[in-house]
mmCIF file of the C-alpha atoms, coordinates in Angstrom:
data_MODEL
# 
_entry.id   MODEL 
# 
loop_
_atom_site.group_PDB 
_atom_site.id 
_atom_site.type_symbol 
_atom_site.label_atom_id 
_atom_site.label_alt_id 
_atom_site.label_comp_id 
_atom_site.label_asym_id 
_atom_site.label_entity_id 
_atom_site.label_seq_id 
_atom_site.pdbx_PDB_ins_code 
_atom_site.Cartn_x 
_atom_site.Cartn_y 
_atom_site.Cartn_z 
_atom_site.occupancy 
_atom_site.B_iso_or_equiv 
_atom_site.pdbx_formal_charge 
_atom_site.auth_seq_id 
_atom_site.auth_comp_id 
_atom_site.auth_asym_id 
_atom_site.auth_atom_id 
_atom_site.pdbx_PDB_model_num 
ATOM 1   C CA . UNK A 1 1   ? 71.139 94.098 -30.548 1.00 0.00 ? 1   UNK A CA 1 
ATOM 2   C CA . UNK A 1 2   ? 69.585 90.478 -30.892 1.00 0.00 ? 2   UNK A CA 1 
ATOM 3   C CA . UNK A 1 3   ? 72.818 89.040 -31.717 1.00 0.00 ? 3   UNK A CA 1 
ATOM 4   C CA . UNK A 1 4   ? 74.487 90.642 -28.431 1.00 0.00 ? 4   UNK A CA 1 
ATOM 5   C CA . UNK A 1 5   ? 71.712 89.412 -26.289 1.00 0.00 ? 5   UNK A CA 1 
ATOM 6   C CA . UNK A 1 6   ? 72.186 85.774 -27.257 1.00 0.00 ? 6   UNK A CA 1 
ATOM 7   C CA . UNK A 1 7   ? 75.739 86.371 -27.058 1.00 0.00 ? 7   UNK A CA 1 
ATOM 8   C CA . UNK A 1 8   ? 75.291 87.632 -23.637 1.00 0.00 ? 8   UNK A CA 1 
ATOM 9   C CA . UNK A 1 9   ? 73.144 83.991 -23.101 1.00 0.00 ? 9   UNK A CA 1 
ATOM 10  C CA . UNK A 1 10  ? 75.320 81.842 -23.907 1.00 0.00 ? 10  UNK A CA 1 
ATOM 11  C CA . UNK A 1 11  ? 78.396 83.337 -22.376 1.00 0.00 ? 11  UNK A CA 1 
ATOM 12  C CA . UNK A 1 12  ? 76.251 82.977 -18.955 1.00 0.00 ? 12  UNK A CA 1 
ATOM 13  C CA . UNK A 1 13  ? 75.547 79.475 -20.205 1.00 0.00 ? 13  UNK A CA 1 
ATOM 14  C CA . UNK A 1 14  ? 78.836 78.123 -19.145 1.00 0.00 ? 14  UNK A CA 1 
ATOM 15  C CA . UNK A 1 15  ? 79.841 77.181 -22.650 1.00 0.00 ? 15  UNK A CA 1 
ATOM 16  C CA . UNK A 1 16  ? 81.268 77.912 -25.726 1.00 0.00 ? 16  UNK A CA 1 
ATOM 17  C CA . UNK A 1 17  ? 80.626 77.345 -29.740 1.00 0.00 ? 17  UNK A CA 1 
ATOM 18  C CA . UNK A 1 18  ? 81.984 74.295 -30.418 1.00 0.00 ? 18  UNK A CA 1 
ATOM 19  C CA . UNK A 1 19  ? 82.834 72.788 -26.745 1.00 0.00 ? 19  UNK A CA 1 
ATOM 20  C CA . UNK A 1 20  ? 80.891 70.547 -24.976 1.00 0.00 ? 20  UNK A CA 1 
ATOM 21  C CA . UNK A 1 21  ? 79.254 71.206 -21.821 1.00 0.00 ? 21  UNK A CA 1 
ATOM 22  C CA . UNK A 1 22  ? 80.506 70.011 -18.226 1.00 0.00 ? 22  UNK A CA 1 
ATOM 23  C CA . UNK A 1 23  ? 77.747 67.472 -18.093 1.00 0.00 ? 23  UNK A CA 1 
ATOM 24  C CA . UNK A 1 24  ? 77.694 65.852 -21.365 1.00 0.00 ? 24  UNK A CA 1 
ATOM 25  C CA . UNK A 1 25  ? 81.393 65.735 -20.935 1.00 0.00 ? 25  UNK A CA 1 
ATOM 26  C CA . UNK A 1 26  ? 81.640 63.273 -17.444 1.00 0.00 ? 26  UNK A CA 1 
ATOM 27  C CA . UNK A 1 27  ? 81.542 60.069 -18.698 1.00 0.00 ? 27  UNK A CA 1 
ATOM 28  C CA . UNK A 1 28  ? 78.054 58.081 -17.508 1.00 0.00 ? 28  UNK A CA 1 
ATOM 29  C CA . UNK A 1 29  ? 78.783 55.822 -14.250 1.00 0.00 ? 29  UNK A CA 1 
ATOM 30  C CA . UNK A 1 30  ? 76.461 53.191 -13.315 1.00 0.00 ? 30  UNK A CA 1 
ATOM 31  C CA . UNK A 1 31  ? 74.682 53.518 -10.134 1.00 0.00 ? 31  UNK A CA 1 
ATOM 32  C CA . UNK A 1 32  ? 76.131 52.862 -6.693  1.00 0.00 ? 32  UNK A CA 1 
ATOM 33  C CA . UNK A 1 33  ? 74.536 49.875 -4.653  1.00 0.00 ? 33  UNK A CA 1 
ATOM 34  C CA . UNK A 1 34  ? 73.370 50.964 -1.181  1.00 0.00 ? 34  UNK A CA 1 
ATOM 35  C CA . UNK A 1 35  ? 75.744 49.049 1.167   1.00 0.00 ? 35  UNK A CA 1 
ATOM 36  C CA . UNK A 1 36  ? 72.977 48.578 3.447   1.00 0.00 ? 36  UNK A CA 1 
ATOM 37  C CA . UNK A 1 37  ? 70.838 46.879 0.912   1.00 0.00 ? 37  UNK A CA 1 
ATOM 38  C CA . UNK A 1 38  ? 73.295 44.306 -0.056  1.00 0.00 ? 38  UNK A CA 1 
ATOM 39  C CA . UNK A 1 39  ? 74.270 43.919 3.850   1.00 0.00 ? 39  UNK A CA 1 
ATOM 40  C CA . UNK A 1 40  ? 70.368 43.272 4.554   1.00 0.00 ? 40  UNK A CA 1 
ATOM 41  C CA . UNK A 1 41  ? 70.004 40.504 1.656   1.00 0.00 ? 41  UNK A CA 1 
ATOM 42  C CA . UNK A 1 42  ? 72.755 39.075 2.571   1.00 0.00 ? 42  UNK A CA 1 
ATOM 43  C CA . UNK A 1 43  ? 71.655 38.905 6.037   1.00 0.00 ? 43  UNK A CA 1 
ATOM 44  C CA . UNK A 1 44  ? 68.870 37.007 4.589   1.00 0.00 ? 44  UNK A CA 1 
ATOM 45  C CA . UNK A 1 45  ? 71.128 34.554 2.020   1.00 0.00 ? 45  UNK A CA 1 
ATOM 46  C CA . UNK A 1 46  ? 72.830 33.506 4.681   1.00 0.00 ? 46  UNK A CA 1 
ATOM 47  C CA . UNK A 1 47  ? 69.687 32.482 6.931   1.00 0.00 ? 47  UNK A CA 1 
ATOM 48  C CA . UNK A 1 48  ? 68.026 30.745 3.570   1.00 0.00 ? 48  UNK A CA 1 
ATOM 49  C CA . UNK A 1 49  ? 70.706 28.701 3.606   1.00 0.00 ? 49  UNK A CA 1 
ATOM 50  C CA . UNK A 1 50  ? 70.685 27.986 6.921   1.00 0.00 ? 50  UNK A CA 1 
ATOM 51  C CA . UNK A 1 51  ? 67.283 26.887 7.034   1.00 0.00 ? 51  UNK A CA 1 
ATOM 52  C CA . UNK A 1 52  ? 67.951 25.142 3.803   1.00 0.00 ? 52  UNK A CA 1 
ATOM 53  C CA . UNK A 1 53  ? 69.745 22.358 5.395   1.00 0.00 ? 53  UNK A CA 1 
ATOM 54  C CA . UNK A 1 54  ? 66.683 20.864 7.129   1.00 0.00 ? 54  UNK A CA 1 
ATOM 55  C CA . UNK A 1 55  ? 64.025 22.212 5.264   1.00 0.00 ? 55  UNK A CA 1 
ATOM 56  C CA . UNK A 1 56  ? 62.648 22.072 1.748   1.00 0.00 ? 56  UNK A CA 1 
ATOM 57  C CA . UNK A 1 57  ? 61.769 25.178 -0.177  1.00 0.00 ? 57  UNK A CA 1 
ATOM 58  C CA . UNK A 1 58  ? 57.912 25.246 0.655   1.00 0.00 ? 58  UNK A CA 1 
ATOM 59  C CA . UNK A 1 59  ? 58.516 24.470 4.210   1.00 0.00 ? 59  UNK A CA 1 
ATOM 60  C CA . UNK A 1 60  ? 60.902 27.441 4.894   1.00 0.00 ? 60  UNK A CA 1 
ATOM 61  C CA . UNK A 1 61  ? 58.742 30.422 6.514   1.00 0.00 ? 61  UNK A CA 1 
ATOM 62  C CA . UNK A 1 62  ? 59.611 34.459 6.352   1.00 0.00 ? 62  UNK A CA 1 
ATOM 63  C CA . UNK A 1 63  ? 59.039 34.746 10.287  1.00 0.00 ? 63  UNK A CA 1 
ATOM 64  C CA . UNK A 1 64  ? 61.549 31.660 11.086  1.00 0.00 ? 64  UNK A CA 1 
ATOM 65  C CA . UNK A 1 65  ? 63.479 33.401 7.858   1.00 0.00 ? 65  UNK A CA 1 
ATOM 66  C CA . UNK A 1 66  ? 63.506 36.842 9.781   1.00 0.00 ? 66  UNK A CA 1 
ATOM 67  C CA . UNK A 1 67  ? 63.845 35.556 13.062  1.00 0.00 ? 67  UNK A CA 1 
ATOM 68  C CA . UNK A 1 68  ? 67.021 33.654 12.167  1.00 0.00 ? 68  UNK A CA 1 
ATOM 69  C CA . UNK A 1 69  ? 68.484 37.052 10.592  1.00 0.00 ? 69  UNK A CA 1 
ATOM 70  C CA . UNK A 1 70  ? 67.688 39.385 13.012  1.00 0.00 ? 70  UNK A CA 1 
ATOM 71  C CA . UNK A 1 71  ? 65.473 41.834 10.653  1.00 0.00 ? 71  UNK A CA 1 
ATOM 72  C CA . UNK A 1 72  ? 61.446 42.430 10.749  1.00 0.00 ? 72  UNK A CA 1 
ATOM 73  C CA . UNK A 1 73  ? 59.105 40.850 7.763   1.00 0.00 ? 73  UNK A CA 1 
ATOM 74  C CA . UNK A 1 74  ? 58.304 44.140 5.935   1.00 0.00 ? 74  UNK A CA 1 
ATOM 75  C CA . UNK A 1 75  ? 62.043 44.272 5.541   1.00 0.00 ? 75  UNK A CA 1 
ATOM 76  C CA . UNK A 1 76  ? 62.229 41.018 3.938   1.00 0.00 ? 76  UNK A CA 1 
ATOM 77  C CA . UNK A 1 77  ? 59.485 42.156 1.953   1.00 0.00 ? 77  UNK A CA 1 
ATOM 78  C CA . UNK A 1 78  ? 61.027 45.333 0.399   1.00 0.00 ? 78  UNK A CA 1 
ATOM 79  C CA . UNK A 1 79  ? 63.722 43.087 -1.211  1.00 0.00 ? 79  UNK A CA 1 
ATOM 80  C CA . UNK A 1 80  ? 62.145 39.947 -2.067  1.00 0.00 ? 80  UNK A CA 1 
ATOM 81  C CA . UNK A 1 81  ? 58.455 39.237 -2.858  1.00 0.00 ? 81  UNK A CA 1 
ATOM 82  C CA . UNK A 1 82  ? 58.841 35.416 -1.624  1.00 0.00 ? 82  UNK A CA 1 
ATOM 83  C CA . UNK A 1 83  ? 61.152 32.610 -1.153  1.00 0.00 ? 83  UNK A CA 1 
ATOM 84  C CA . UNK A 1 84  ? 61.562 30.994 -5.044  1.00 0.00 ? 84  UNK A CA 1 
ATOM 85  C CA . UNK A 1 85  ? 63.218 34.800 -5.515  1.00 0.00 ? 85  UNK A CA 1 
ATOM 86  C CA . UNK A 1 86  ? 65.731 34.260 -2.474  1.00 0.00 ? 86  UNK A CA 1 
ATOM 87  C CA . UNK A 1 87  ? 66.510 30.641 -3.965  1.00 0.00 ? 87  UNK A CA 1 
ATOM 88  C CA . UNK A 1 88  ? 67.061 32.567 -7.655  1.00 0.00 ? 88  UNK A CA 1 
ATOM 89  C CA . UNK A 1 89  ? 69.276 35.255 -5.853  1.00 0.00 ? 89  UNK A CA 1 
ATOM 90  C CA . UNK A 1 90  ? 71.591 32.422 -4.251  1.00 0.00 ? 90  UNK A CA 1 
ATOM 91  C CA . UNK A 1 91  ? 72.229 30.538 -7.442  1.00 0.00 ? 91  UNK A CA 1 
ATOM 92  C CA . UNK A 1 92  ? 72.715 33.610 -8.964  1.00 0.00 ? 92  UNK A CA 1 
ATOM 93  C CA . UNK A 1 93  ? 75.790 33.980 -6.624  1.00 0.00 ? 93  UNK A CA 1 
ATOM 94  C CA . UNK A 1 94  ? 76.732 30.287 -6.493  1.00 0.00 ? 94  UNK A CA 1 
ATOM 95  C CA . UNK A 1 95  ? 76.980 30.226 -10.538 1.00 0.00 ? 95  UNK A CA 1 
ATOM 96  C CA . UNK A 1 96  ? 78.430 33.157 -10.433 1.00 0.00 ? 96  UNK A CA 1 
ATOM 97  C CA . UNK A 1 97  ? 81.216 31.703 -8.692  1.00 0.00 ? 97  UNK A CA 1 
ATOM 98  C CA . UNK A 1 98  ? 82.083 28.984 -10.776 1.00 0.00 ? 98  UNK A CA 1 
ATOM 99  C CA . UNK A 1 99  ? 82.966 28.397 -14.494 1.00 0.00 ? 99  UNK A CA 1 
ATOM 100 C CA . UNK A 1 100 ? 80.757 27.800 -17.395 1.00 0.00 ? 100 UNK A CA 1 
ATOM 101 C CA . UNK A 1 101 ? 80.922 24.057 -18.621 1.00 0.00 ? 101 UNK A CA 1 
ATOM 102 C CA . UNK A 1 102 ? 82.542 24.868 -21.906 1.00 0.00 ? 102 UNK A CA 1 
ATOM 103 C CA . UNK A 1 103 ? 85.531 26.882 -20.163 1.00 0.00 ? 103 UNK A CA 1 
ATOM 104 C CA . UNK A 1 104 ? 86.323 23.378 -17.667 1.00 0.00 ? 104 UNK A CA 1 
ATOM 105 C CA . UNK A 1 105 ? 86.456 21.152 -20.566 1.00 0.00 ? 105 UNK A CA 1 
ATOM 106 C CA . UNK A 1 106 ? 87.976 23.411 -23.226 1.00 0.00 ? 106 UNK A CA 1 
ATOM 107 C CA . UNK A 1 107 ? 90.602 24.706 -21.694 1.00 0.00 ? 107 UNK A CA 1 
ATOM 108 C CA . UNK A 1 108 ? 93.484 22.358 -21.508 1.00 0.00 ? 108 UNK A CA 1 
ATOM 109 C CA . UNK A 1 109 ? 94.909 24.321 -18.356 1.00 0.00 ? 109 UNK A CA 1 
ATOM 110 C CA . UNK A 1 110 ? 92.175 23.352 -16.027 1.00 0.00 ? 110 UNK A CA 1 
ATOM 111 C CA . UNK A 1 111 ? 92.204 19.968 -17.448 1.00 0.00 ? 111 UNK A CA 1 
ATOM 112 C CA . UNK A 1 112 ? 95.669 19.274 -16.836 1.00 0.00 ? 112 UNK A CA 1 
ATOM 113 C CA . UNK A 1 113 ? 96.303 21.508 -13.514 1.00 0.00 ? 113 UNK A CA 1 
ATOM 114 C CA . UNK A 1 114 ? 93.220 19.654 -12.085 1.00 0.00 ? 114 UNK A CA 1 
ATOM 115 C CA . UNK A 1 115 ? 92.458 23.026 -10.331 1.00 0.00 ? 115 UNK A CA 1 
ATOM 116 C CA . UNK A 1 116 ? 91.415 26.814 -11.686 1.00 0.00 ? 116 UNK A CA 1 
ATOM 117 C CA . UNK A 1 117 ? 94.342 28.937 -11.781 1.00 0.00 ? 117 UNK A CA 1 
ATOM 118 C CA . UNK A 1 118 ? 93.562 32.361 -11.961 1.00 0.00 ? 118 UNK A CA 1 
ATOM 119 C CA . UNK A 1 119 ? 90.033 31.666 -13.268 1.00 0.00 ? 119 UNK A CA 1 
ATOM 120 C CA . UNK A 1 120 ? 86.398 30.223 -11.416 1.00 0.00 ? 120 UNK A CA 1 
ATOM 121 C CA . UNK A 1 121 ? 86.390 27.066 -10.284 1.00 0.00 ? 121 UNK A CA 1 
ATOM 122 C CA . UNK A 1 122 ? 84.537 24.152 -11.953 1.00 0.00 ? 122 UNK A CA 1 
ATOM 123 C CA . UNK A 1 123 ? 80.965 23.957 -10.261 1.00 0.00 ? 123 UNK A CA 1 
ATOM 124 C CA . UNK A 1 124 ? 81.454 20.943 -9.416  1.00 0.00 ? 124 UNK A CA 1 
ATOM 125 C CA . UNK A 1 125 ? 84.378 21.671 -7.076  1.00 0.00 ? 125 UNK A CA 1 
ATOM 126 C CA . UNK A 1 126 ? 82.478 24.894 -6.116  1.00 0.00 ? 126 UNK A CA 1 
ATOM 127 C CA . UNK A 1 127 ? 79.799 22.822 -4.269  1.00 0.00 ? 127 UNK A CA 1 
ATOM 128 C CA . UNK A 1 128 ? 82.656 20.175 -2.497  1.00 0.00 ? 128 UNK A CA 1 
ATOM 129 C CA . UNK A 1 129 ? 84.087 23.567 -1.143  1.00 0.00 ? 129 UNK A CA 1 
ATOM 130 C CA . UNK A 1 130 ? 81.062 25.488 -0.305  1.00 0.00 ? 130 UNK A CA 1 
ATOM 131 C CA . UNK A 1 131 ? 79.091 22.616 1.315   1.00 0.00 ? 131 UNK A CA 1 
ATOM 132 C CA . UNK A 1 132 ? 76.775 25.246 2.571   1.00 0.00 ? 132 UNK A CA 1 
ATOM 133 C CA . UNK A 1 133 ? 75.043 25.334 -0.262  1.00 0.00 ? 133 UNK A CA 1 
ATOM 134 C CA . UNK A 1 134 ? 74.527 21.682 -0.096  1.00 0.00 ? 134 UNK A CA 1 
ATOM 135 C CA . UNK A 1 135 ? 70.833 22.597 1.117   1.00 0.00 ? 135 UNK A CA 1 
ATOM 136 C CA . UNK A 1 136 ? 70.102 23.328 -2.438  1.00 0.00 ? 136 UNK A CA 1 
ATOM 137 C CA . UNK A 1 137 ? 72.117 21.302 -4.687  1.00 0.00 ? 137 UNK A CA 1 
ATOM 138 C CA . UNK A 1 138 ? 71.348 18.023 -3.032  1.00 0.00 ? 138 UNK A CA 1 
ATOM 139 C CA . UNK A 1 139 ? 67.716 18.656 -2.750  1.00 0.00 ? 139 UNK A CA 1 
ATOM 140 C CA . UNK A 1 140 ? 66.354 16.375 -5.181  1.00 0.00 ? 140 UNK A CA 1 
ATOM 141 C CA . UNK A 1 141 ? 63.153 18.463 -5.582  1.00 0.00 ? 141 UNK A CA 1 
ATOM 142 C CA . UNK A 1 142 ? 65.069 21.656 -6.373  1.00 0.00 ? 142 UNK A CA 1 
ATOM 143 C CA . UNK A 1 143 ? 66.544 19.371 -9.627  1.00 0.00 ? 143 UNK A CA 1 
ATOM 144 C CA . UNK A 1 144 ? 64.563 21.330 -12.344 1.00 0.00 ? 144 UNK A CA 1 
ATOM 145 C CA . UNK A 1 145 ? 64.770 24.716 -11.317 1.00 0.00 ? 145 UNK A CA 1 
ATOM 146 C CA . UNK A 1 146 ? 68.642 24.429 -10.259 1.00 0.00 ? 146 UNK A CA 1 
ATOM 147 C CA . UNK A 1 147 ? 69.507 22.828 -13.999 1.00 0.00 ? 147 UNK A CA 1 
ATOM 148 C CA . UNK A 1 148 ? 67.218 25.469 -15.882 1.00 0.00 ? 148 UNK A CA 1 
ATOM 149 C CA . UNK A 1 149 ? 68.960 28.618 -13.793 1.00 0.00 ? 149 UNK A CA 1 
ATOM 150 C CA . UNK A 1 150 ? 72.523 26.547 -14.615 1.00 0.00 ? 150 UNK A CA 1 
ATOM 151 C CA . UNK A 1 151 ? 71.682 26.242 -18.264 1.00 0.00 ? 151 UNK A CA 1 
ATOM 152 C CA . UNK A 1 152 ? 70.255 29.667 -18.574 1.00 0.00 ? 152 UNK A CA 1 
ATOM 153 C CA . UNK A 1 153 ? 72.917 31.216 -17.454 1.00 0.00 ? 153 UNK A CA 1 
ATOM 154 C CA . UNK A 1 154 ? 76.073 29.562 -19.250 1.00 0.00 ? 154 UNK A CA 1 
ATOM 155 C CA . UNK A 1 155 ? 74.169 28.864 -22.337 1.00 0.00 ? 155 UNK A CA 1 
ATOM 156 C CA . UNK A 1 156 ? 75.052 31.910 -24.342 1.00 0.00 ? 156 UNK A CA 1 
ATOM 157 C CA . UNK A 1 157 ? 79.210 31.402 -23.585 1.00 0.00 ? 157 UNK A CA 1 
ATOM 158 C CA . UNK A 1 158 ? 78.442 27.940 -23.958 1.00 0.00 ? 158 UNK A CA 1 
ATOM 159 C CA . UNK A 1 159 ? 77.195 27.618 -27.527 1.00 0.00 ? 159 UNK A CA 1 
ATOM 160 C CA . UNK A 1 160 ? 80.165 30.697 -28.639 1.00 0.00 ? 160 UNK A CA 1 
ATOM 161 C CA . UNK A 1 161 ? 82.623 28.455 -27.342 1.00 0.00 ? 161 UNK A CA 1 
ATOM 162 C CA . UNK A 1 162 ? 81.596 25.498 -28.461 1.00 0.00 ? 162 UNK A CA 1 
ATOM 163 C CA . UNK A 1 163 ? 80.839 26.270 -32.395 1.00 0.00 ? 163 UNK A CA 1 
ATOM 164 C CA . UNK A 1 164 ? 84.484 27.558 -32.912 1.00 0.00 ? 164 UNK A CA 1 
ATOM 165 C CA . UNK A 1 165 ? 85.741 23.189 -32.079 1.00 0.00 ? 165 UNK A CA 1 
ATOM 166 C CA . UNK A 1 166 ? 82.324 21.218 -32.822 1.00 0.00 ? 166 UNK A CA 1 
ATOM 167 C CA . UNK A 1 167 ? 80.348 20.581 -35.756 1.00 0.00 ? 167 UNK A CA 1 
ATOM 168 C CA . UNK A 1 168 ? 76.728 20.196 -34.021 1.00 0.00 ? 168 UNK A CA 1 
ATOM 169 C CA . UNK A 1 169 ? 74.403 22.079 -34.283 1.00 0.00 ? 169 UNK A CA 1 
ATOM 170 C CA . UNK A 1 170 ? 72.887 24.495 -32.057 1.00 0.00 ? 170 UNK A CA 1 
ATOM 171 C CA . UNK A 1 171 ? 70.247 22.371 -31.099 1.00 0.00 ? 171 UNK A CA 1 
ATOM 172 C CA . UNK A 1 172 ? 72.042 19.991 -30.934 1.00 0.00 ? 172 UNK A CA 1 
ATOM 173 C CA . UNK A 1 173 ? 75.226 22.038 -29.007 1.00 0.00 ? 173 UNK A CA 1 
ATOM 174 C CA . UNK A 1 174 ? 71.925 22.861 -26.271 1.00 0.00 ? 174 UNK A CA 1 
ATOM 175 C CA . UNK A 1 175 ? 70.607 19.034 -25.763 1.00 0.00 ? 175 UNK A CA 1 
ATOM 176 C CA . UNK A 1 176 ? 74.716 18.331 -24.908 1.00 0.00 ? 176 UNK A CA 1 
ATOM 177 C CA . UNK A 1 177 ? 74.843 21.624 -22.425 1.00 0.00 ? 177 UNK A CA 1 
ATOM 178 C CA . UNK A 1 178 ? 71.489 20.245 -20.477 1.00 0.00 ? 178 UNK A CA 1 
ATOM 179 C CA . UNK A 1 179 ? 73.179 16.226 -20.826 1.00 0.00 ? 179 UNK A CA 1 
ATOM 180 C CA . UNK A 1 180 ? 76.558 18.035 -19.134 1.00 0.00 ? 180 UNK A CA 1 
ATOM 181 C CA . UNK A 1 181 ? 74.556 20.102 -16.582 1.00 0.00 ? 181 UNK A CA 1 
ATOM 182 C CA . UNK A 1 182 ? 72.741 17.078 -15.563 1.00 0.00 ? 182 UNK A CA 1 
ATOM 183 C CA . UNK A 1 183 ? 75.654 14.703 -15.688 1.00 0.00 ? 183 UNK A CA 1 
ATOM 184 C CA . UNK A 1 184 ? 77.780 17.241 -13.623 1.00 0.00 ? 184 UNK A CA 1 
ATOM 185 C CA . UNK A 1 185 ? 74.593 18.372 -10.774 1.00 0.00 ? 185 UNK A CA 1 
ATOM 186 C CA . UNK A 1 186 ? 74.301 13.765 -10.504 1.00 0.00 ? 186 UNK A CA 1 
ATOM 187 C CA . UNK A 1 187 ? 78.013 13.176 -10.008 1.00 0.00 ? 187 UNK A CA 1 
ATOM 188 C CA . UNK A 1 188 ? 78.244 16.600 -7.290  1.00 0.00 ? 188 UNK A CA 1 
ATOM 189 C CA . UNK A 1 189 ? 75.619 14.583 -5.246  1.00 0.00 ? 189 UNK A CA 1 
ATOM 190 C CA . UNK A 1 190 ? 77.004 11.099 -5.296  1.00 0.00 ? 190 UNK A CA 1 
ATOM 191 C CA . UNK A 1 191 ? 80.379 12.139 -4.811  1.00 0.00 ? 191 UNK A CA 1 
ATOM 192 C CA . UNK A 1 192 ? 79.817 15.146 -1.894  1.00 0.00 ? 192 UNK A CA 1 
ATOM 193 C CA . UNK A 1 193 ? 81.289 13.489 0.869   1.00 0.00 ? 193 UNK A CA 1 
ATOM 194 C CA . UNK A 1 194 ? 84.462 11.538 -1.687  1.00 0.00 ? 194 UNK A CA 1 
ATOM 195 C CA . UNK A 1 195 ? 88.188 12.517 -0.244  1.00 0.00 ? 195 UNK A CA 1 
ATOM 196 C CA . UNK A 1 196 ? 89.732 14.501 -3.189  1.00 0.00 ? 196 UNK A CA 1 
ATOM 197 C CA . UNK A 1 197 ? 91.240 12.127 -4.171  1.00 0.00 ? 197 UNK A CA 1 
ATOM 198 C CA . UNK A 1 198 ? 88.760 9.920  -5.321  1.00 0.00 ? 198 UNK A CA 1 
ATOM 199 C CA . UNK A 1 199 ? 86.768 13.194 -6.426  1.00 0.00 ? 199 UNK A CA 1 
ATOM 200 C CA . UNK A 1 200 ? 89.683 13.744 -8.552  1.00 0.00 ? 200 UNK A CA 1 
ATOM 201 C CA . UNK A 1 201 ? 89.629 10.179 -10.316 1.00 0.00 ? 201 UNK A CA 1 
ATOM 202 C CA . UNK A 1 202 ? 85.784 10.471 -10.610 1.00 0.00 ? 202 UNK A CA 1 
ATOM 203 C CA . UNK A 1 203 ? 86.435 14.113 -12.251 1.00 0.00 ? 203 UNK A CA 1 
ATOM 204 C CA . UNK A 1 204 ? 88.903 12.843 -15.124 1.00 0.00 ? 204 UNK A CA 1 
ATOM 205 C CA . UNK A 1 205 ? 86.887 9.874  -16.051 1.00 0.00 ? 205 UNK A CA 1 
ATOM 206 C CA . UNK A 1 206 ? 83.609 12.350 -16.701 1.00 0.00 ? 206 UNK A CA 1 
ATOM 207 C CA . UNK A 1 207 ? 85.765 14.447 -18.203 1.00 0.00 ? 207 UNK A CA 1 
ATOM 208 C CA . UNK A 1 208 ? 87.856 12.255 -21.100 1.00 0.00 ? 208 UNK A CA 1 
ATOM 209 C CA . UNK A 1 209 ? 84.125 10.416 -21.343 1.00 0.00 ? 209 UNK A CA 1 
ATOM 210 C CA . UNK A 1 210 ? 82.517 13.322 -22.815 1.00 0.00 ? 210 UNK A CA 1 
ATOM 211 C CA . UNK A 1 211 ? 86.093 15.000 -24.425 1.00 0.00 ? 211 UNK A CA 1 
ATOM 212 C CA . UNK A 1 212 ? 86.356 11.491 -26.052 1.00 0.00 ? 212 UNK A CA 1 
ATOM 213 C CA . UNK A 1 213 ? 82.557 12.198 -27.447 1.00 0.00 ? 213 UNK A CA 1 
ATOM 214 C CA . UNK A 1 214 ? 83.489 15.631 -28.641 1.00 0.00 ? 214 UNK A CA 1 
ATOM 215 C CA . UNK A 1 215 ? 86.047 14.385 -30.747 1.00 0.00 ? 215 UNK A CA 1 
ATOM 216 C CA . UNK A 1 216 ? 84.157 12.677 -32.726 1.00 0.00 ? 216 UNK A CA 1 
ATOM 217 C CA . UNK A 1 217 ? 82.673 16.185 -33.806 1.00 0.00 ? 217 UNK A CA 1 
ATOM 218 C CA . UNK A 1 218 ? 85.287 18.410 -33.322 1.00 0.00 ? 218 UNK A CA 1 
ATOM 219 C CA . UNK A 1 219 ? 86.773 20.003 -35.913 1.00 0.00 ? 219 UNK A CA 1 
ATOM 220 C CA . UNK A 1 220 ? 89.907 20.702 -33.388 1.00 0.00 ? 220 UNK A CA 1 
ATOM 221 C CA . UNK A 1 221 ? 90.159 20.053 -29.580 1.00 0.00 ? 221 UNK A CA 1 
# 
């Protein structure tokens, strides 16, 4: 009789010996983003960057902030706790949008095409095209915290791609990611307002300056 009554259980279980159930079966999904939620933020991108353009970071208030985007403070305040996390969201999406260092000088397509086919486009050209961002990127003040989140967040692809050609070290491989980064934010700023043209000219001597450099420890380039 025991053995028919756990029969009887796991027939009204749903499952048999040896099959897996219905929910270990559905493969996992990951979490659906409220539309609303990213609508709302970027409701409030959009009026950072606005108020970007004439203001520095500590001078940029969450009333003129909410005022400009049409929403109250305490929904400001369920996304972000302050400002420095608005300005980490943005270059989140503006690196996002652009390639790592490593893929623009590697890869001999971008280098001769002068553009990004099918791929990101150099961040360089990214900020010429999305001048909107200009706000941050030319704000001298912002200079740290806009080369740490750049470097942070192209090191790891960096350093991959750049061991398989060089033979520097990874110390080393990181002081010439920062020198790039740098090299690349100074040139963006100088050269904002240069016709494409002269952008262009400007690009390929930076770039054979520092390929020429590479070579020197490249094992193949």
């Amino acid at each position: 009789m025991p053995e028919m009554t756990e029969g009887r259980a796991k027939a009204g279980s749903g499952t048999q010996s040896g099959a897996p159930s219905r929910a270990s079966a559905q493969p996992a999904t990951a979490p659906k983003i409220d539309r609303r939620i990213l609508f709302t933020k970027g409701l409030i991108k959009e009026a950072f960057l606005e108020l970007k353009k004439s203001s520095s970071l500590a001078d940029i208030k969450v009333t003129d902030l909410c005022e400009r985007a049409g929403i109250g403070r305490g929904t400001f305040y369920r996304h972000y706790r302050n400002m420095t996390e608005v300005l980490d969201e943005v270059l989140d999406d503006a690196f996002s949008q652009s390639s790592s260092l490593a893929r623009h000088l590697v890869s001999r397509e971008i280098r001769t095409a002068g553009a990004c086919s099918g791929c990101d486009m150099p961040f360089c050209q990214f900020v010429r095209e999305n001048k909107h961002y200009a706000g941050i990127f030319l704000d001298e003040n912002l200079t740290r915290v806009v080369l740490d989140k750049m470097v942070e967040g192209q090191k790891g692809v960096y350093l991959r791609a750049m061991r398989g050609i060089c033979d520097l070290s990874e110390g080393e491989l990181a002081d010439l990611l920062y020198f790039q980064s740098s090299g690349c934010l100074s040139a963006v700023r100088r050269c904002i307002n240069a016709s494409p043209e002269e952008w262009a000219r400007t690009q390929a001597a930076i770039d054979n300056f520092i390929l020429g450099g590479l070579a020197a420890s490249t094992r193949r380039l």
